[in-house]
KEMIKE-326721 format. One record per residue (C-alpha): residue number from 1; residue in three letters; x, y, z. Coordinates in nm, 3 decimals, always signed. Layout:
<pt><resi>NUM</resi><resn>ala</resn><xx>X</xx><yy>Y</yy><zz>Z</zz></pt>
...
// end
This chain:
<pt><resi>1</resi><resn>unk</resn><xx>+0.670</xx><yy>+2.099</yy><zz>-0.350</zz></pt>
<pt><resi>2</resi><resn>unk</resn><xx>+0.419</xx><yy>+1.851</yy><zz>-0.423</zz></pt>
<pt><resi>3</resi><resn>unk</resn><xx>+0.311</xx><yy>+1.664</yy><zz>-0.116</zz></pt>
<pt><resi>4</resi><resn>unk</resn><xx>+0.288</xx><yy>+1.293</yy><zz>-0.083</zz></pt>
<pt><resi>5</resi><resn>unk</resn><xx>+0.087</xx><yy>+1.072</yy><zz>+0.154</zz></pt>
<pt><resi>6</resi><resn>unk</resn><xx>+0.240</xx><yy>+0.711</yy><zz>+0.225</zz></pt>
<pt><resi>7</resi><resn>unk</resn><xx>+0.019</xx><yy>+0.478</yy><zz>+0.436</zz></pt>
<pt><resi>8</resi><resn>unk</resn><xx>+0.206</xx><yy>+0.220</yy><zz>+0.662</zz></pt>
<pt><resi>9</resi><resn>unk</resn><xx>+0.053</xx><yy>-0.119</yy><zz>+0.838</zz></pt>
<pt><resi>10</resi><resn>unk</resn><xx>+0.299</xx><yy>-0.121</yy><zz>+1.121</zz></pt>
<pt><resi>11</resi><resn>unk</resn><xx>+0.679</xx><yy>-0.274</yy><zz>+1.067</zz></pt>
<pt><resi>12</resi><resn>unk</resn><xx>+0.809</xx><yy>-0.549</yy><zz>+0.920</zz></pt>
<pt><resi>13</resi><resn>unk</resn><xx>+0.692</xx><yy>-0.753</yy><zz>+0.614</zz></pt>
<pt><resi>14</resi><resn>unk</resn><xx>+0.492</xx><yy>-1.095</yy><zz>+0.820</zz></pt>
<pt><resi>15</resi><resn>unk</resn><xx>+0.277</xx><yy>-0.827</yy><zz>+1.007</zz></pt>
<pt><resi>16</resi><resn>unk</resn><xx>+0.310</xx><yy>-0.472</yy><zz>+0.911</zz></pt>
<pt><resi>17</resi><resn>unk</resn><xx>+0.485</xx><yy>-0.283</yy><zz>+0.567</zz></pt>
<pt><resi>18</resi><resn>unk</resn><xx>+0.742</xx><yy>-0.408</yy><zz>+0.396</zz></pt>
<pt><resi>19</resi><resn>unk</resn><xx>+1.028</xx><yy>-0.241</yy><zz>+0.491</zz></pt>
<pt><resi>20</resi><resn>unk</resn><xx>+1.193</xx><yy>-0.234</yy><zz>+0.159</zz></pt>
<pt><resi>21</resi><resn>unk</resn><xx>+0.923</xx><yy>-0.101</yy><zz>-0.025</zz></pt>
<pt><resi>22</resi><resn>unk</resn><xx>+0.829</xx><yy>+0.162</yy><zz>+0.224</zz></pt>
<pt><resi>23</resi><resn>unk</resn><xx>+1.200</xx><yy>+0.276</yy><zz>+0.189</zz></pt>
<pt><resi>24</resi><resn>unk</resn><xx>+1.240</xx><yy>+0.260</yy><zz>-0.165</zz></pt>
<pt><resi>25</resi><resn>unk</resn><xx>+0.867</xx><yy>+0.444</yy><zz>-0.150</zz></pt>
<pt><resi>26</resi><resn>unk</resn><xx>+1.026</xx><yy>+0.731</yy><zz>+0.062</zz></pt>
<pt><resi>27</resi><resn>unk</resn><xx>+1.400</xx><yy>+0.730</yy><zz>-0.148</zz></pt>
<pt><resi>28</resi><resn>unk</resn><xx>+1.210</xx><yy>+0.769</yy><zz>-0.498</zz></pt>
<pt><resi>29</resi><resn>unk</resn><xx>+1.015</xx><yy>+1.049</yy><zz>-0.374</zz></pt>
<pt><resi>30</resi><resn>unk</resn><xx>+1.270</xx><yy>+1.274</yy><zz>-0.223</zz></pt>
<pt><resi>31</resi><resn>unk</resn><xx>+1.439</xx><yy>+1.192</yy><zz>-0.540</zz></pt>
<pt><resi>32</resi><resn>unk</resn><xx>+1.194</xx><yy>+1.294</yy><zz>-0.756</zz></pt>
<pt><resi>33</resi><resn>unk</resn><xx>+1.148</xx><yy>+1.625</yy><zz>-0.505</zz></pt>
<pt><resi>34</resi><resn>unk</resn><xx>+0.823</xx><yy>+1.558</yy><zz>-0.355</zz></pt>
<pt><resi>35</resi><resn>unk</resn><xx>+0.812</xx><yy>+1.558</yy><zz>+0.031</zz></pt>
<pt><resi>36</resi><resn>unk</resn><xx>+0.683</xx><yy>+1.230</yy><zz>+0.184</zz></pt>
<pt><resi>37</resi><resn>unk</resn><xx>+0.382</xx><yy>+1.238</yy><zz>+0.493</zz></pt>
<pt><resi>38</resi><resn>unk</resn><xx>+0.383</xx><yy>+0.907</yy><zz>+0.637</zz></pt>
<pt><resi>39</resi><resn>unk</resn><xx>+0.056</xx><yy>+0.875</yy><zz>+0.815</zz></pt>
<pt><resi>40</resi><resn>unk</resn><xx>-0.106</xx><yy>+0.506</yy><zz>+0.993</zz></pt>
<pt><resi>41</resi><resn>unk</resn><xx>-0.416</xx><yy>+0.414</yy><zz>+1.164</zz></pt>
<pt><resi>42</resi><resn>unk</resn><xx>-0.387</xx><yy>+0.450</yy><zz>+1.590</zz></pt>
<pt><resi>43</resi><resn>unk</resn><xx>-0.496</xx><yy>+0.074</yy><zz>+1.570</zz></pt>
<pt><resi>44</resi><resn>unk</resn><xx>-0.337</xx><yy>-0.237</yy><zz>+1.737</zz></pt>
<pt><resi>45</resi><resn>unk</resn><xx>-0.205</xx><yy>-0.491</yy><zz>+1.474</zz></pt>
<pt><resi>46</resi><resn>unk</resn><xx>-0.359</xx><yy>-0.813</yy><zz>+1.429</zz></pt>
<pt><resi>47</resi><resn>unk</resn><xx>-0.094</xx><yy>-1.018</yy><zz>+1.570</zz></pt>
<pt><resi>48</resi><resn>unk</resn><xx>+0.243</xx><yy>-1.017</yy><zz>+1.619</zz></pt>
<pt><resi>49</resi><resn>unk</resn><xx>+0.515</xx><yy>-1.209</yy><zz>+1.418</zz></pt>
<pt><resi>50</resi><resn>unk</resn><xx>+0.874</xx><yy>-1.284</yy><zz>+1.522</zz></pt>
<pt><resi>51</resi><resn>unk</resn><xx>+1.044</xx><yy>-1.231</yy><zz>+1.233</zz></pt>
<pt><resi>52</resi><resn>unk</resn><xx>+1.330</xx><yy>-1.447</yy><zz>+1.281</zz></pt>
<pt><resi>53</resi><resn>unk</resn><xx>+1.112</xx><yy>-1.766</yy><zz>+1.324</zz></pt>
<pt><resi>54</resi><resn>unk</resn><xx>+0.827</xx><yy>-1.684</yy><zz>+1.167</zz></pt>
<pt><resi>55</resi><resn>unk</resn><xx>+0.567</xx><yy>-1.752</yy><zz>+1.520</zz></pt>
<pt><resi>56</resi><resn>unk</resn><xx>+0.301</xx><yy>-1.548</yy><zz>+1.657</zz></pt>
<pt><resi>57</resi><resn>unk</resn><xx>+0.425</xx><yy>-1.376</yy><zz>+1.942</zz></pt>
<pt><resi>58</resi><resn>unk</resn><xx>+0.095</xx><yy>-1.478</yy><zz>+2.102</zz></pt>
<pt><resi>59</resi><resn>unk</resn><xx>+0.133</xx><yy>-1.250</yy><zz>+2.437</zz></pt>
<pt><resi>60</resi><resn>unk</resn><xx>+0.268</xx><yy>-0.958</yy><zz>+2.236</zz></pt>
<pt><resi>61</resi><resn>unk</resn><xx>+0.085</xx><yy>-0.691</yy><zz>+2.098</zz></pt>
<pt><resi>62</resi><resn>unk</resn><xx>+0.159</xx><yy>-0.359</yy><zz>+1.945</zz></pt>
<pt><resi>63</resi><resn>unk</resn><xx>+0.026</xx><yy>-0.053</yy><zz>+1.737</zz></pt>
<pt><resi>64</resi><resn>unk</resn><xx>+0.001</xx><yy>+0.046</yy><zz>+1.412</zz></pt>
<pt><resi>65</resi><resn>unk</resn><xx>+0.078</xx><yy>+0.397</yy><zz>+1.467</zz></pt>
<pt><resi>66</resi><resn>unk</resn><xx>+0.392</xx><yy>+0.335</yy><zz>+1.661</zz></pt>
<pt><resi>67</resi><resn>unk</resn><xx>+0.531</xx><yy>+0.054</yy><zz>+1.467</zz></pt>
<pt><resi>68</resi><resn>unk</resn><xx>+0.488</xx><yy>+0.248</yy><zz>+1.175</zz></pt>
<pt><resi>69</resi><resn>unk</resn><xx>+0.683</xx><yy>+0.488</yy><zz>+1.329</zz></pt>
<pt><resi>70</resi><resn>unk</resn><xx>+0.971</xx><yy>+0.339</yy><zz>+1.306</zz></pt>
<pt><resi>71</resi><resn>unk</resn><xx>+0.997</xx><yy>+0.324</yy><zz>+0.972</zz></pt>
<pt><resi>72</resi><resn>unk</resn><xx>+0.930</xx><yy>+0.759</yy><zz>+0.955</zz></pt>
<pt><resi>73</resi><resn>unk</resn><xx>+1.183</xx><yy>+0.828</yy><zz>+1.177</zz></pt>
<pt><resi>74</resi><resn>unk</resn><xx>+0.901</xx><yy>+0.930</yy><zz>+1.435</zz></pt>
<pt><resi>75</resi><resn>unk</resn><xx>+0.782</xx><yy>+1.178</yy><zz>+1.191</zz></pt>
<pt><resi>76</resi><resn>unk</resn><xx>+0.428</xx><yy>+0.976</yy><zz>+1.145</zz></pt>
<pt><resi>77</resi><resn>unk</resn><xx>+0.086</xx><yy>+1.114</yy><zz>+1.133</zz></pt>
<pt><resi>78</resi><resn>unk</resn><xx>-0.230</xx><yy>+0.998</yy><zz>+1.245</zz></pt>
<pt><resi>79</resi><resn>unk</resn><xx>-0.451</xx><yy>+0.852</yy><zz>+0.962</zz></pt>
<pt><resi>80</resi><resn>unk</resn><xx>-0.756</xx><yy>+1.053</yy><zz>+1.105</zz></pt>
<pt><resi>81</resi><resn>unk</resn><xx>-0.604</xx><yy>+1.332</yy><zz>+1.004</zz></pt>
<pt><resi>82</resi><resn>unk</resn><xx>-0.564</xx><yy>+1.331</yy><zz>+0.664</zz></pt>
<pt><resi>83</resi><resn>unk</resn><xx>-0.797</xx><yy>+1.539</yy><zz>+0.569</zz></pt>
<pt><resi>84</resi><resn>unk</resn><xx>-0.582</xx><yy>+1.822</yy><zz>+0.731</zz></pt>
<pt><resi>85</resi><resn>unk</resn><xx>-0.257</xx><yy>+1.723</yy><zz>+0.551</zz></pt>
<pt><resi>86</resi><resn>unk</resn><xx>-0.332</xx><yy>+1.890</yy><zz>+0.206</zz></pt>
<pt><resi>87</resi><resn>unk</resn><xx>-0.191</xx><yy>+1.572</yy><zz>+0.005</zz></pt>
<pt><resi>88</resi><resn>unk</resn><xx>-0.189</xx><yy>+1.605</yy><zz>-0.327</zz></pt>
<pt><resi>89</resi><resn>unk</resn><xx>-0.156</xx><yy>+1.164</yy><zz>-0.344</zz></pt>
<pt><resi>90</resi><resn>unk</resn><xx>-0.128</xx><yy>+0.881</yy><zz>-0.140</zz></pt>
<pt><resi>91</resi><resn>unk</resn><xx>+0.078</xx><yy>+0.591</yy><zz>-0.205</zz></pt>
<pt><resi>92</resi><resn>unk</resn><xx>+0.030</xx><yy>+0.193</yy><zz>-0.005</zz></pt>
<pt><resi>93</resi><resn>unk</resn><xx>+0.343</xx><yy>-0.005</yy><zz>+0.039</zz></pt>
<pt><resi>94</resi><resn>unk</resn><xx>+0.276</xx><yy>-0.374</yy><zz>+0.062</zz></pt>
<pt><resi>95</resi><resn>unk</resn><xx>+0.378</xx><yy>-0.612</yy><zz>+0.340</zz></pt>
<pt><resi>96</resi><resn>unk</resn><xx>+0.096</xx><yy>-0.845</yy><zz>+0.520</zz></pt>
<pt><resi>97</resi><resn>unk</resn><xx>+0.003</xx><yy>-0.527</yy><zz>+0.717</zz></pt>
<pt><resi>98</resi><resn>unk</resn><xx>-0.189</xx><yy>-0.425</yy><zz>+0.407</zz></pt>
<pt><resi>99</resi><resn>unk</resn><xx>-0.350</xx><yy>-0.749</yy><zz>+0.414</zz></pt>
<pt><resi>100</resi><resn>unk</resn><xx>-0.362</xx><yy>-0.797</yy><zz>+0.822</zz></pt>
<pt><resi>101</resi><resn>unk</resn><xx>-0.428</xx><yy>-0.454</yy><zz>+0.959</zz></pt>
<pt><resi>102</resi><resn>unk</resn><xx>-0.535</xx><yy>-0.234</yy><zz>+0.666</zz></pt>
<pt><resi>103</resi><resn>unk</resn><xx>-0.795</xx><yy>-0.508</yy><zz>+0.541</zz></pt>
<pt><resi>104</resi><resn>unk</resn><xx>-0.865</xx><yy>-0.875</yy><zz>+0.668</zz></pt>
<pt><resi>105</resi><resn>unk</resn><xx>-0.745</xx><yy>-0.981</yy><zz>+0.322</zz></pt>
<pt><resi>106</resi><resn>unk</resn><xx>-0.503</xx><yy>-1.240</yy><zz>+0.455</zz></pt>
<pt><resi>107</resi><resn>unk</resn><xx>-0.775</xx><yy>-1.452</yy><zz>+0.646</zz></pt>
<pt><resi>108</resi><resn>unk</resn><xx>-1.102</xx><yy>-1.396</yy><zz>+0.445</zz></pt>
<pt><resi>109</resi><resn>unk</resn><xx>-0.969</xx><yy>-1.392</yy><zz>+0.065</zz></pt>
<pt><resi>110</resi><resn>unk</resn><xx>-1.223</xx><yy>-1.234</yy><zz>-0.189</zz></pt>
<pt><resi>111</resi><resn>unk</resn><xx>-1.480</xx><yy>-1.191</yy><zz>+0.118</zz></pt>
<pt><resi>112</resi><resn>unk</resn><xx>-1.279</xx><yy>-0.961</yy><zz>+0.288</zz></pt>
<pt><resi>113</resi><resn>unk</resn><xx>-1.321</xx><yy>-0.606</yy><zz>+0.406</zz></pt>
<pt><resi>114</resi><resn>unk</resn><xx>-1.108</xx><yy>-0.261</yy><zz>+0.433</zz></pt>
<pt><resi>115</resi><resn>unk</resn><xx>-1.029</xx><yy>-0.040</yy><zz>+0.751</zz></pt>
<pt><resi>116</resi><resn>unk</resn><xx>-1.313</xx><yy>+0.211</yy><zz>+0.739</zz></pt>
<pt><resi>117</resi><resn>unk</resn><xx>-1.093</xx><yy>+0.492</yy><zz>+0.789</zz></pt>
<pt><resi>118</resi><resn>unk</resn><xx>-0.853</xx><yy>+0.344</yy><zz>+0.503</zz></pt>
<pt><resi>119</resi><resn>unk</resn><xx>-1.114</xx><yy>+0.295</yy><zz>+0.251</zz></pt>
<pt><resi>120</resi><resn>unk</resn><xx>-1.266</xx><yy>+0.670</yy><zz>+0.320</zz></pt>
<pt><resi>121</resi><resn>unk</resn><xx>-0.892</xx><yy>+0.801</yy><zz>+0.235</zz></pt>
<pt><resi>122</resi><resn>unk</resn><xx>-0.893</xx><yy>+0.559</yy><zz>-0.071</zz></pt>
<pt><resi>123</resi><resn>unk</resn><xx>-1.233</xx><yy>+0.697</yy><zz>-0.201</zz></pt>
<pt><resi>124</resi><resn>unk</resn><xx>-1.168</xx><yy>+1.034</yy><zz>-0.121</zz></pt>
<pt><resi>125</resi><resn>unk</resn><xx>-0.874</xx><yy>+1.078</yy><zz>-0.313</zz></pt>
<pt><resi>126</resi><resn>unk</resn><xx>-1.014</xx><yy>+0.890</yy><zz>-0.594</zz></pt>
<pt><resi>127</resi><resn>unk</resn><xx>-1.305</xx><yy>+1.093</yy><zz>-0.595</zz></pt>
<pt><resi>128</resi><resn>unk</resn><xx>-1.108</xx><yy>+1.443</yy><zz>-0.582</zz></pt>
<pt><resi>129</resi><resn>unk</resn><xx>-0.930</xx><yy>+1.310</yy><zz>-0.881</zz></pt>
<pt><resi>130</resi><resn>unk</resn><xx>-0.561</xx><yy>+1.250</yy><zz>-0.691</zz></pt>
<pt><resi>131</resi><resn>unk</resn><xx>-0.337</xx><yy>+0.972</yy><zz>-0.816</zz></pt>
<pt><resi>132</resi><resn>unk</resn><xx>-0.329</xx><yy>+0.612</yy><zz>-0.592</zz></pt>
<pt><resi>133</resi><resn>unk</resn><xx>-0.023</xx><yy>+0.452</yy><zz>-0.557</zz></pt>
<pt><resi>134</resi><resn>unk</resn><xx>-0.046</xx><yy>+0.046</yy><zz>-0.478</zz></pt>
<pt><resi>135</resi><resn>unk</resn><xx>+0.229</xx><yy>-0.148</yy><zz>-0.408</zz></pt>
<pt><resi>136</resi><resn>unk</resn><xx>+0.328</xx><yy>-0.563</yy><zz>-0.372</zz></pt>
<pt><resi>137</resi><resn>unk</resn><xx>-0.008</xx><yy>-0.655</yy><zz>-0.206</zz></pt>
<pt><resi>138</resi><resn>unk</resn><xx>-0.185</xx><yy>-0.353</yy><zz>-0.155</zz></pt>
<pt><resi>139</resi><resn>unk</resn><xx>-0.374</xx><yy>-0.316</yy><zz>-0.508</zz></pt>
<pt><resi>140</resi><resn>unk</resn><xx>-0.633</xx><yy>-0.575</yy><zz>-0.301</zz></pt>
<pt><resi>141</resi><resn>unk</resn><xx>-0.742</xx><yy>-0.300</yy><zz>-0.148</zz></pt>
<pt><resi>142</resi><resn>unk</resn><xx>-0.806</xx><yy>-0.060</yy><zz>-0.422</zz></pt>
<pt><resi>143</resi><resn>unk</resn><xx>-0.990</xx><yy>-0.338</yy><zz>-0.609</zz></pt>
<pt><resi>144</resi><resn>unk</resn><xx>-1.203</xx><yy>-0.336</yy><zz>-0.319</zz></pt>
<pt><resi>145</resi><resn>unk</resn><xx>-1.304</xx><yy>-0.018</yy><zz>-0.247</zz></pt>
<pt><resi>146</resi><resn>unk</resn><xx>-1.338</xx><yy>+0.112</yy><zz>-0.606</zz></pt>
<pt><resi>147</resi><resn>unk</resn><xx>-1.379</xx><yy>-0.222</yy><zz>-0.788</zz></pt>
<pt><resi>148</resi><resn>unk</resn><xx>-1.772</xx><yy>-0.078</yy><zz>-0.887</zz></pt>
<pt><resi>149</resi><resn>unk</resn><xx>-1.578</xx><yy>+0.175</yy><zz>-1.079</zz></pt>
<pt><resi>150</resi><resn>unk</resn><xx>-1.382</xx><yy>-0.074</yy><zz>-1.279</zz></pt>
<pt><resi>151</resi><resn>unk</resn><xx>-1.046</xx><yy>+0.023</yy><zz>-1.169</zz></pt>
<pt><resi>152</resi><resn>unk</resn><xx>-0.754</xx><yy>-0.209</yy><zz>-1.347</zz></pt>
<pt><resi>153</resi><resn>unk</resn><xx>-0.434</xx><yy>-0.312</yy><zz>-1.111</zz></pt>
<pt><resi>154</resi><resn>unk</resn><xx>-0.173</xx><yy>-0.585</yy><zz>-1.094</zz></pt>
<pt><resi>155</resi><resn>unk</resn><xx>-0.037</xx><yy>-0.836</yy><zz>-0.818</zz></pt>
<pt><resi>156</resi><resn>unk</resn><xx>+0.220</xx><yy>-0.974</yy><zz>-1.063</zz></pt>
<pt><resi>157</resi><resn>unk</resn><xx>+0.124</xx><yy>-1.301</yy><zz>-1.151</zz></pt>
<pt><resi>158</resi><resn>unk</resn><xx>-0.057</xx><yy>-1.436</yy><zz>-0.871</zz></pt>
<pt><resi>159</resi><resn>unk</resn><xx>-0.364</xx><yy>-1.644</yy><zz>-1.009</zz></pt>
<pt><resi>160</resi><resn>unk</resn><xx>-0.557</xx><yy>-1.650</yy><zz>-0.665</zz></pt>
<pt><resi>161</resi><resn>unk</resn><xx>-0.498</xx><yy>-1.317</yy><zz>-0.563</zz></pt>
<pt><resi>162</resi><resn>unk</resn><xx>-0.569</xx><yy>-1.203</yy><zz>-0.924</zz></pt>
<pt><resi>163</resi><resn>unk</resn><xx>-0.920</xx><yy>-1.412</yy><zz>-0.911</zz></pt>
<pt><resi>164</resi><resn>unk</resn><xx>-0.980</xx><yy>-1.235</yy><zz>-0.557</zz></pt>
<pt><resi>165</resi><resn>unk</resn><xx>-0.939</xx><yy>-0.901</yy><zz>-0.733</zz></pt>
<pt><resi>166</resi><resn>unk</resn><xx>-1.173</xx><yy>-0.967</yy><zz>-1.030</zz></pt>
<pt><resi>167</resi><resn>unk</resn><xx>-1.404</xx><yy>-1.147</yy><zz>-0.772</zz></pt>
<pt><resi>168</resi><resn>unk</resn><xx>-1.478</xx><yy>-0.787</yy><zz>-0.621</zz></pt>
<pt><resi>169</resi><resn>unk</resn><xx>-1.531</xx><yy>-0.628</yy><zz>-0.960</zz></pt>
<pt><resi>170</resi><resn>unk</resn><xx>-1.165</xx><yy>-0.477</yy><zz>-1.072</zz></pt>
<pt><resi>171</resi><resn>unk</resn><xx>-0.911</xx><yy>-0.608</yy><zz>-1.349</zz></pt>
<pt><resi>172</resi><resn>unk</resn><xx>-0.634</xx><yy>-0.759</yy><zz>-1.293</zz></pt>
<pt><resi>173</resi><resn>unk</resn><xx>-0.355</xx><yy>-0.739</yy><zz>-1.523</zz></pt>
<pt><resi>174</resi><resn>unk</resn><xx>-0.034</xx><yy>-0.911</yy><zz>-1.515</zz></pt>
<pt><resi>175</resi><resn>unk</resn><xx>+0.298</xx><yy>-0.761</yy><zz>-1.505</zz></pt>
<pt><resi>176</resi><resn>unk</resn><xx>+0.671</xx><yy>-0.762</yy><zz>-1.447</zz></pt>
<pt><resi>177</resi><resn>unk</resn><xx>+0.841</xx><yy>-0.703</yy><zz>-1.127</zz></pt>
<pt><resi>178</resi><resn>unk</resn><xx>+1.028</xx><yy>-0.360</yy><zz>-1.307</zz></pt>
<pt><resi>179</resi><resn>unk</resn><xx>+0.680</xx><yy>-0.231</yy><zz>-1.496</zz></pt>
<pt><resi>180</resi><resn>unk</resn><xx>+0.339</xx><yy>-0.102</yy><zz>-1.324</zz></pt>
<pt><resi>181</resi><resn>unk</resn><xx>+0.058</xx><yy>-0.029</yy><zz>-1.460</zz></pt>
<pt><resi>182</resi><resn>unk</resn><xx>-0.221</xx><yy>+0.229</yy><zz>-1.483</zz></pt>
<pt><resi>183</resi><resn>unk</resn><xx>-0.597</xx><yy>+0.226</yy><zz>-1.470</zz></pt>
<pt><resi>184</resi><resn>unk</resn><xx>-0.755</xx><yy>+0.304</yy><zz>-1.720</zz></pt>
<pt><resi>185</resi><resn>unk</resn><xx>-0.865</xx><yy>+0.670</yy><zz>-1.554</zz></pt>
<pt><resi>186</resi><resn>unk</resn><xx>-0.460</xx><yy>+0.717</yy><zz>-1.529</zz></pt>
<pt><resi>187</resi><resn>unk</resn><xx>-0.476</xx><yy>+0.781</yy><zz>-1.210</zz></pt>
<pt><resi>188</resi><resn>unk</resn><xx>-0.434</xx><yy>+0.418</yy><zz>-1.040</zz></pt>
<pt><resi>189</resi><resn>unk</resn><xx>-0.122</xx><yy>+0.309</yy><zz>-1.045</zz></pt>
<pt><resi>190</resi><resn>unk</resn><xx>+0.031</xx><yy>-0.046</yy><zz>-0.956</zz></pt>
<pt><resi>191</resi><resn>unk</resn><xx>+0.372</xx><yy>-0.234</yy><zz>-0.920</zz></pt>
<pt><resi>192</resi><resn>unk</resn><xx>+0.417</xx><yy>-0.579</yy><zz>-0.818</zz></pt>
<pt><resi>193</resi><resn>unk</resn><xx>+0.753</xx><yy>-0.557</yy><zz>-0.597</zz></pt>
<pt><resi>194</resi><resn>unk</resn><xx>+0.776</xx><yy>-0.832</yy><zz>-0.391</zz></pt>
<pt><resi>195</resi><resn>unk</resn><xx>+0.431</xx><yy>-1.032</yy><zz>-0.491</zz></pt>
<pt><resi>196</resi><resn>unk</resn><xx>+0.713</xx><yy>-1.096</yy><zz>-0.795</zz></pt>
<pt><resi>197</resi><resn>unk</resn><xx>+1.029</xx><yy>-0.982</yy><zz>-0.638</zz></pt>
<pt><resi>198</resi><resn>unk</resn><xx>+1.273</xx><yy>-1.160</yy><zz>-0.615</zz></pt>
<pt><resi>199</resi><resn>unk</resn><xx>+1.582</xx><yy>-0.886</yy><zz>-0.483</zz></pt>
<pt><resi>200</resi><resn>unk</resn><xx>+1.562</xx><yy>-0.531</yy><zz>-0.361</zz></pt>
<pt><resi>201</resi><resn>unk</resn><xx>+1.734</xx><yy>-0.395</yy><zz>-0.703</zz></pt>
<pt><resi>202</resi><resn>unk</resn><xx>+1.399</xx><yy>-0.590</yy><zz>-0.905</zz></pt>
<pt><resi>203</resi><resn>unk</resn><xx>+1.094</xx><yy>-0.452</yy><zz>-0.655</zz></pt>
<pt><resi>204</resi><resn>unk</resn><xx>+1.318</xx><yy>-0.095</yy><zz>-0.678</zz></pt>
<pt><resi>205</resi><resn>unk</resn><xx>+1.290</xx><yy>-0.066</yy><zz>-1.069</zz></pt>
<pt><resi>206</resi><resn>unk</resn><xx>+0.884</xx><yy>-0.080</yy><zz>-1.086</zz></pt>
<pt><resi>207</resi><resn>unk</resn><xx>+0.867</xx><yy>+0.134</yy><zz>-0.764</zz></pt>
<pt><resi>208</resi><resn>unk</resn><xx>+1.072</xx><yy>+0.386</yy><zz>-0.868</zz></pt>
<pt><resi>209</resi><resn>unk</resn><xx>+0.885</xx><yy>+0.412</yy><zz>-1.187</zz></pt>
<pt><resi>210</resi><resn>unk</resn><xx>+0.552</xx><yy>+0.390</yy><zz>-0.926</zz></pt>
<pt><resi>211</resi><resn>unk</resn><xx>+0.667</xx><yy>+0.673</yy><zz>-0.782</zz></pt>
<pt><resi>212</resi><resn>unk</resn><xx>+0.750</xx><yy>+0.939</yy><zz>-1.076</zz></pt>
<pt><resi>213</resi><resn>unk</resn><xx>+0.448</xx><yy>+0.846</yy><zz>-1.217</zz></pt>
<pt><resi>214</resi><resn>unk</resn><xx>+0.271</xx><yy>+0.939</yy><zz>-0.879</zz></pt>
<pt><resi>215</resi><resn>unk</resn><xx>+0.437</xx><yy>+1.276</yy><zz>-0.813</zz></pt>
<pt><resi>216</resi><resn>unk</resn><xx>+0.378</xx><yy>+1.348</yy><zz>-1.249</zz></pt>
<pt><resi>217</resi><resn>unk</resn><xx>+0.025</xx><yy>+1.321</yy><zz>-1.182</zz></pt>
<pt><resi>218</resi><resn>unk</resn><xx>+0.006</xx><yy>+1.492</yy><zz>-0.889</zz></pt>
// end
């Protein structure tokens, strides 16, 4: 059974994953019989949103690591430790955690920077020639780290996040909500979910299709 990594950002879509797309992430894979390591960086978030208002909880913090387990059922795995999970991919939901926690994206646009420790799992798996799965927001990130190689990934249809991503040396290519979309080395693959959205059943088609062509290529 082919073994798949999923990176969370903590819980809930203003300040960790998005928990439909980590779902739908984890229900496509068993689906497509691959089992699912969810692994997240022992790191405190960047802030802390209530999600029924929408305010920073300013006096509240919490972890990556835990929040994220949440969404795993407790079953979560330190991101240090990849290197000892034999993965044979590794797939990034979206939600601002990508953007807040997993890179400063959301506060310093095209200037921003990646988790150490997330960009050494990016460019290790690129490297060793394992399929990358991004998702909603997350393709920021692999236009980061391996934008010298001229990686291609989609947003959707965002122009400024789209500019951001050729700014750091990757393509951006549009796309639909149901559709992703593969680098040209066919093993970077993209969906837009909810950068396009706008219900569960629209993100589900392209991350479904995310998924199979994950685990194919695995």
């Amino acid at each position: 059974m082919k073994k798949i990594g999923v990176l969370l950002s903590g819980c809930g879509v203003m300040d960790g994953t998005e928990i439909h797309e980590a779902v739908l992430t984890l229900l496509a894979l068993d689906i497509a019989g691959a089992e699912a390591v969810c692994i997240a960086p022992d790191i405190e978030q960047h802030h802390v949103i209530n999600h029924a208002s929408g305010e920073e909880m300013k006096r509240e913090t919490r972890n990556v690591l835990v929040e994220s387990a949440r969404i795993a059922r407790g079953n979560i795995k330190n991101l240090k430790d990849i290197n000892s999970l034999n993965l044979d991919a590794l797939i990034l939901p979206g939600g601002f955690g990508a953007a807040k926690n997993l890179s400063d994206y959301a506060f310093k646009g095209a200037e921003f920077t990646v988790l150490p420790e997330v960009e050494q799992a990016v460019r290790t798996f690129y490297e060793a020639k394992k399929p990358l799965g991004f998702i909603c927001i997350s393709p920021v990130i692999a236009a980061k780290v391996l934008g010298k190689d001229h990686v291609e990934v989609t947003i959707g249809r965002d122009k400024q996040s789209a500019e951001n991503i050729e700014a750091v040396g990757a393509t951006h290519v549009n796309c639909q909500v149901y559709n992703i979309h593969a680098s040209s080395d066919g093993k970077i693959i993209s969906t837009p979910a909810y950068m396009l959205g706008p219900t569960i059943k629209d993100v589900a088609k392209g991350i479904e299709k995310l998924v199979n062509a994950v685990v194919a290529l695995a």
